[in-house]
N, C-alpha and C positions, 0 to 999 in steps of 0.2 A: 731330105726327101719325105714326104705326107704319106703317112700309113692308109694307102687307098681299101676301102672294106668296102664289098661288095655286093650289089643290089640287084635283082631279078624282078623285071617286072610284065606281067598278064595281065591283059585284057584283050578284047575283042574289039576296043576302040581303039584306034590308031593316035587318033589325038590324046586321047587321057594316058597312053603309055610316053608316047614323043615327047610328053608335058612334064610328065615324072622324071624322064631320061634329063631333059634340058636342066632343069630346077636342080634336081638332087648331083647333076655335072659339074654344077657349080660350085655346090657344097664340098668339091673333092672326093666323091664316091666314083666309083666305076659301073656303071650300069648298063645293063644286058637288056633285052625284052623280044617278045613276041607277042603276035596276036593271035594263035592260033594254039590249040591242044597237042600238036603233032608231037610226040619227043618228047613233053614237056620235062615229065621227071625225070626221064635220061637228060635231058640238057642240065634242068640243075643238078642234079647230082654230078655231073660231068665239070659244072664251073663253081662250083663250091660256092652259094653265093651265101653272105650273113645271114639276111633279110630277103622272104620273097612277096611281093606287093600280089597277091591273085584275086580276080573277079569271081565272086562267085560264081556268072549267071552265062560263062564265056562260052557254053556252051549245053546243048542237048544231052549231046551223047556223053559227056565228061565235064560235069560241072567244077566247077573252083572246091567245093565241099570235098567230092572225089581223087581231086588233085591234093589236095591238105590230105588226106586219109592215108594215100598213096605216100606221100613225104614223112609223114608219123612213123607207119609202119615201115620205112624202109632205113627208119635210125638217122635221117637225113639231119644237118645240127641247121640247119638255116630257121629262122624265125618268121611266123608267117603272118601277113596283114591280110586280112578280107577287105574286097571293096565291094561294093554294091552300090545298085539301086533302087534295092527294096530296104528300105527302113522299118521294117518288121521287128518284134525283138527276138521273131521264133530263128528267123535264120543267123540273128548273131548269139543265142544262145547255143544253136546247136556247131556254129563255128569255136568257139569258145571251147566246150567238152571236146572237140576233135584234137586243139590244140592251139589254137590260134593265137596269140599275143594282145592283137588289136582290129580294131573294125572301123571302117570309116564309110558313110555312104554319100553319094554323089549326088549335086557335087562336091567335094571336097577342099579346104583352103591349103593351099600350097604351103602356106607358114606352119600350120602345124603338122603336115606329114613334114616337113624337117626336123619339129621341134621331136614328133616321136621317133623318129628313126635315130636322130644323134640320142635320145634316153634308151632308146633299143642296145645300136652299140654299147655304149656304155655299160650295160645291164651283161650282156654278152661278157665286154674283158673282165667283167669283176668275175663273172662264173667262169671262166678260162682260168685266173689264175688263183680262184679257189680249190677250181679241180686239181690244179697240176700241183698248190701248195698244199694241201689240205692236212699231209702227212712230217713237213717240214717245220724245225723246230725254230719256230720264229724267235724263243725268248735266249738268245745268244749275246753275251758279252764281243763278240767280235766281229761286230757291224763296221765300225771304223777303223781305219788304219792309224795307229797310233804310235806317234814317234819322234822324237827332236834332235838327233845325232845325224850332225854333219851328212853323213851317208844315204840318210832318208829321207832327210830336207829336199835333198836334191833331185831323188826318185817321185817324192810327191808332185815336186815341182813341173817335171818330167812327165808324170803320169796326168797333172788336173792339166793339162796343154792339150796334152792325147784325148782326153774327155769333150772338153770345150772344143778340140777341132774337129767334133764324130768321127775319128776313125771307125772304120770299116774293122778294120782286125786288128787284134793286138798279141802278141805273145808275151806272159807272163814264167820264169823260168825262176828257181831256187831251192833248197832243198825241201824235204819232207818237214812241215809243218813250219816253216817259215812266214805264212798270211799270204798266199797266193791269191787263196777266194775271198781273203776281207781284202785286199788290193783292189781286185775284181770291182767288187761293191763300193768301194769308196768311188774308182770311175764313175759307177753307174749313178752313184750318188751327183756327183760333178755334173753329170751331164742330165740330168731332172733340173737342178738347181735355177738352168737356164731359159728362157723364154724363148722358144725358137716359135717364129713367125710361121714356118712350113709344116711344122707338126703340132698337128690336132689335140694330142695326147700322149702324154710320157708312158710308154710300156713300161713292162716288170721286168723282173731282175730273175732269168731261171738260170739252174745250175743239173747240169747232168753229169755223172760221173761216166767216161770212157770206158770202163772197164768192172761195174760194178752191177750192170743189168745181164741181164740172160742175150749169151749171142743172140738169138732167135724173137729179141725183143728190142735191140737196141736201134735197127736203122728202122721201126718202124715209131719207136720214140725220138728220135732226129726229125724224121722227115716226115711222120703222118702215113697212114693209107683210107684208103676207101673202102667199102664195103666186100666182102667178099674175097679181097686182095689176098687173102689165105685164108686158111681152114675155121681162127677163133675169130677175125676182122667182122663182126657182127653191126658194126655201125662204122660209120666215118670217123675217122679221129686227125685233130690238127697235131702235126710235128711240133718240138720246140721251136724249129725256126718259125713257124707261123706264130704261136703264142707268144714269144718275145716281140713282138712287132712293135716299132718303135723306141724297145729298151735294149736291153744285156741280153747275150744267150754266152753263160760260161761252160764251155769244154774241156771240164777236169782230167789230167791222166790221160792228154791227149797222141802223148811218147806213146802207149799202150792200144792206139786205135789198131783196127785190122786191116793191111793194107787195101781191103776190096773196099771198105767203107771210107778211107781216105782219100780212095777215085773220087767216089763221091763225091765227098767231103768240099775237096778240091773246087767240083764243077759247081757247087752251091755258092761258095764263096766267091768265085771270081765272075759269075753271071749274076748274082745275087735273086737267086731264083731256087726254089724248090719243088719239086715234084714227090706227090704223093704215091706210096706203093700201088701199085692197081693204076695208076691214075695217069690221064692222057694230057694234063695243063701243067704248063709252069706255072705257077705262083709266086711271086716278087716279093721280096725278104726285104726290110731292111733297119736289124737288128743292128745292135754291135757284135759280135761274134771277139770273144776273149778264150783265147785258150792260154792253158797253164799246165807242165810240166816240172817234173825235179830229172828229167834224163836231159844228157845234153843230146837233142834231135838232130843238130845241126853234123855232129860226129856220124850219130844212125842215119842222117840223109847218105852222108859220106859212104857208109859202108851197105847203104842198100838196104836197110832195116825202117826207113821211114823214106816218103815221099818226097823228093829234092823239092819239086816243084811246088807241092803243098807248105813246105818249112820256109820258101821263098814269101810267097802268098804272106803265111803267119806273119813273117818276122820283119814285115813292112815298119812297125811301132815293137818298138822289144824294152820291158822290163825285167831285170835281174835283182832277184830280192837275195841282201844279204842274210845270211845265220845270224842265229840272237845272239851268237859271243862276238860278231862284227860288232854290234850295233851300239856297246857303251853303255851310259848309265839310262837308255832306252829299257835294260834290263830291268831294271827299277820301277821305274815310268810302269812298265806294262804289269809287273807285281804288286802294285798298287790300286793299279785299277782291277785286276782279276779281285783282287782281295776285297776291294769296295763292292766289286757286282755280286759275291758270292756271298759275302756277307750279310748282305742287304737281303739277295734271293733266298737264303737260306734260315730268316728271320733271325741271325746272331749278330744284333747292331752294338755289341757291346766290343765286336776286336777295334782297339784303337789304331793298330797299326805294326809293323818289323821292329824290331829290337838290332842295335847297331850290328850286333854278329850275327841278325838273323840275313841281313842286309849282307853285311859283309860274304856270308855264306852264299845269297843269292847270285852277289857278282865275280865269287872265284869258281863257282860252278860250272862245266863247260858248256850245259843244256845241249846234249846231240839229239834231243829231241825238238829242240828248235823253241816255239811259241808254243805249240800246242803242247812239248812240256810241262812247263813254268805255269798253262792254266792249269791242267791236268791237277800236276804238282799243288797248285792254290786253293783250286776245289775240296782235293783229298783231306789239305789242313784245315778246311775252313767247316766241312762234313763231320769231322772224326775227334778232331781237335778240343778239348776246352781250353781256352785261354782269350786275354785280355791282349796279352801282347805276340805278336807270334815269335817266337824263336827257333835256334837251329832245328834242337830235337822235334819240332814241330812239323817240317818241312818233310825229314828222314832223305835229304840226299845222301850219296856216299860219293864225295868226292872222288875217292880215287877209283870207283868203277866208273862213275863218268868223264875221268882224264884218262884210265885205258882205252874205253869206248873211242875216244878219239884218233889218239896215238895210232892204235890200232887201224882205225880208218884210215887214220894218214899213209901207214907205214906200210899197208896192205899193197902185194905186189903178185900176179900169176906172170910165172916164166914161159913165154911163147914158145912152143916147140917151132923148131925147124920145119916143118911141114904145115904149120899152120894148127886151125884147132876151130873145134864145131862150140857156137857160142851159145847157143843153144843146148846142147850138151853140159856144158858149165853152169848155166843157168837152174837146171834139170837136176843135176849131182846136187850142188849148194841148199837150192830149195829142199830134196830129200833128206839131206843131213838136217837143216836147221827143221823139218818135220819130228824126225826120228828125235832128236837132243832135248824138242819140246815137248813130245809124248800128243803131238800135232794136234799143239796147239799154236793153232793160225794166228791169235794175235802175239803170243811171244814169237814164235818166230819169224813174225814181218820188224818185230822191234829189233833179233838177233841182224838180220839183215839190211836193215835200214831201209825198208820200204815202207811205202801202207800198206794196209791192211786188204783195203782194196786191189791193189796193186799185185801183192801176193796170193788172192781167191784167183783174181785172173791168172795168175800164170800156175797155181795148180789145178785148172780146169784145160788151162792149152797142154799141158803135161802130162795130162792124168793122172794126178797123184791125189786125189779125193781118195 
């Protein structure tokens, strides 16, 4: 499906708008217009359009100039063309300082209002996904999914099918720090790769965390709102689902959504449609939409803690990423490359490489930390460490706190009382204890409990134990 962005366009001549509408149709835009001042800036502001095409001269009482003023000042994101009939250079300078993009005066040749509007878009996504990346740390060792064990061969295999056939939704499930969101990425990777005839432009790859933004911020970072839609809403803003347009939109810690936003959630995905806070239009999505969990959802649909219907939706394309101690001399593989990328980043080009028992030690480890152990772990030797070669004492695991760590996990049993038991309650007690034992410190005790870190802010703000 062709990422339709959309065009507004004014003038007071019916043919020069009709002309614009037919042309830029064809291009695959969606375009609005009027001929008259009536509404104007309540309409576009009302159909969120990219690009607005206005005459200056459309009218007396409410010139195209006045109309630009009004769109400035009201935070409006659409990009604005002056057209005209006066070829003056006062009036396209003083269009220009108001805010205007570009000028064209009539007549105009049809080929280049396409040529500028497809540099307009274009100009447009790159500042969409500088704003939403701006803060994001681009320089990561864990861009690819990296792996050759039986296990994984088969999930890639699995997954570049999923990519190549655009699914719509995907569920990604496995424990904490496993590679859910480099999995994420290598689809989105997959699905750039290819040349698809019906889309214009390969979108971006965003990631949002479920449970990591302020209640009071998250459904208006999903979905967008409009101005005024509450008290700080000072200008329009697009949702992720509109900014991914054409690529990924990953929904991290999606076990953890709030059931009122999972209504939502639900109605986005299956209409492929979002609507803005404040806001009276659907606007038509079509992202790939990837969530990723470490809780099994499909148990909490069961018991009424997640959305049957929603987990149905998800679990249309489902991957299960196994634990690093599944995964065999994968373990290696990926210590090798941490070790290459830190080394490199960290200007210490002199480590040659693991020492057989430093190796050895790598792979009787149980890592209950997963992947993002073993970098963790890589980092710290490769920061702290001087050596040419790495070795055991290099690494500092202690095996047998990371064979009880597991044991423990495994062997881990609560005795259901006869009457049943508030899970929530359990939840509540646990998280206080591993608060108190760490002297609340949130990230050891999301490690004593096996969560994220994330994962753990969220449920001592739903508790109250800040």
């Amino acid at each position: 499906m062709k990422t339709k962005r959309r065009i507004f366009a004014v003038d007071d001549d019916e043919l020069i708008v009709s002309m614009l509408a037919r042309a830029l149709k064809k291009e695959g835009y969606e375009v609005h217009f009027q001929t008259t001042t009536k509404d104007v800036v309540a309409n576009i502001r009302a159909w969120h359009p990219d690009i607005v095409f206005l005459d200056i001269d459309i009218d007396v009482a409410m010139s195209g100039l006045d109309i630009l003023a009004a769109i400035k000042k009201e935070g409006l994101e659409a990009d604005v063309v002056m057209l005209t009939a006066d070829d003056s250079a006062d009036s396209a300078i003083r269009a220009m300082k108001l805010g205007a993009v570009d000028y064209f005066t009539k007549p105009f040749n049809i080929e280049e209002i396409k040529i500028i509007t497809h540099n307009i878009i274009k100009n447009a996504r790159l500042r969409e996904e500088v704003t939403y990346l701006r803060e994001k740390d681009s320089n990561s060792p864990e861009r690819m999914y990296i792996g050759e064990s039986p296990a994984i061969t088969k999930i890639l295999h699995k997954a570049k099918k999923m990519a190549l056939a655009h699914a719509e939704t995907i569920l990604i499930t496995g424990e904490s720090g496993c590679g859910k969101e480099v999995m994420a990425r290598q689809i989105h990777a997959w699905k750039e790769s290819v040349e698809d005839p019906d889309q214009e432009e390969h979108g971006p790859f965003l990631a949002i965390n479920c449970t990591a933004l302020p209640e009071n911020l998250i459904e208006s970072e999903l979905f967008g709102h409009i101005r005024g839609a509450f008290t700080d809403a000072l200008a329009d803003k697009k949702g992720v689902f509109e900014l991914a347009a054409g690529g990924t939109l990953l929904l991290d810690e999606i076990g953890d959504m709030r059931m009122d936003l999972q209504t939502k959630l639900l109605r986005v995905v299956e209409d492929r449609k979002v609507r803005r806070l404040g806001g009276v239009i659907d606007l038509p999505i079509n992202a790939t939409v990837i969530a990723t969990t470490n809780k099994d959802i499909k148990v909490a649909s069961e018991n009424g803690e997640f959305r049957k219907d929603l987990f149905y939706r998800l679990s249309t394309f489902t991957l299960h990423l196994p634990s690093l101690n599944e995964r065999g001399t994968d373990i290696l593989l990926l210590a090798n490359h941490f070790l290459m990328f830190f080394a490199h980043k960290y200007m210490k080009k002199s480590i040659k490489g693991f020492s057989e028992e430093a190796e050895k030690a790598i792979m009787t480890y149980p890592w209950p930390g997963n992947v993002r152990e073993l970098r963790n772990v890589i980092e710290h030797c490769v920061v702290l460490e001087d050596m040419e070669t790495v070795e055991p004492r290099h690494l500092g695991l202690n095996q047998a706190q990371g064979r009880d760590f597991v044991e423990r996990r495994k062997s881990f049993r609560i005795l259901l009382p006869e009457n049943g038991i508030s899970m929530d309650a359990v939840e509540k007690d646990l998280i206080s204890q591993a608060l108190e034992r760490t002297n609340n410190n949130q990230t050891k005790a999301a490690k004593m409990l096996g969560i994220s870190y994330d994962a753990l802010r969220y449920q001592v703000k739903k508790f109250g134990l800040a």
